[in-house]
N, C-alpha and C positions, 0 to 999 in steps of 0.2 A: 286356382283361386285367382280374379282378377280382383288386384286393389287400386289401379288406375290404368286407364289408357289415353295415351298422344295420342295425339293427330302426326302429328309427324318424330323425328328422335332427337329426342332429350338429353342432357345430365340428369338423370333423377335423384344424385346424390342427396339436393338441398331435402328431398322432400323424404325420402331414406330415413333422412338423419333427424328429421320432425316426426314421423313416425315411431321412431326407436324408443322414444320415452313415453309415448302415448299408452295408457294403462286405464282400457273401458268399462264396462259394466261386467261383470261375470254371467256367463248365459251357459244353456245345455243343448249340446246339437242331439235333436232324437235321430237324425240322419243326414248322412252324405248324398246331396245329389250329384249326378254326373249331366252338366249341360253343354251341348252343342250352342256358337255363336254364329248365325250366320248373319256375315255382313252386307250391307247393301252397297252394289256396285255405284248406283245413281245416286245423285245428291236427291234429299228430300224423302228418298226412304225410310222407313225403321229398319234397325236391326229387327232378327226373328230368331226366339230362344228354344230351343228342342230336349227336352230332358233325355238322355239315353238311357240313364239306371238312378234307382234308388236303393241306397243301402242304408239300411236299420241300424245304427246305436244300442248301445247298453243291454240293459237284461231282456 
């Protein structure tokens, strides 16, 4: 699971610790995806996302 990414490396404590009491909406995952991230070498690209697998949730 990504919940942020630098550009370059951080202290991410401050934001760590802004997160820790953060408390959002309650939701239901029907499923885990599994994704590939492939990054772009050149400036000016997109990234491009690849699903590998999906697995199903609950009953």
């Amino acid at each position: 699971m990504t919940l942020g990414r630098f550009g370059r490396a951080v202290d991410a404590t401050r934001w760590v610790r802004v997160l820790e009491t953060y408390r959002g909406p309650s939701w239901v995952a029907p499923e885990v995806v599994v994704v590939q991230s492939h990054l772009p070498r050149e400036r000016g690209h997109r990234p491009r996302h690849e699903v590998l697998a999906r697995c199903p949730l609950g009953g």
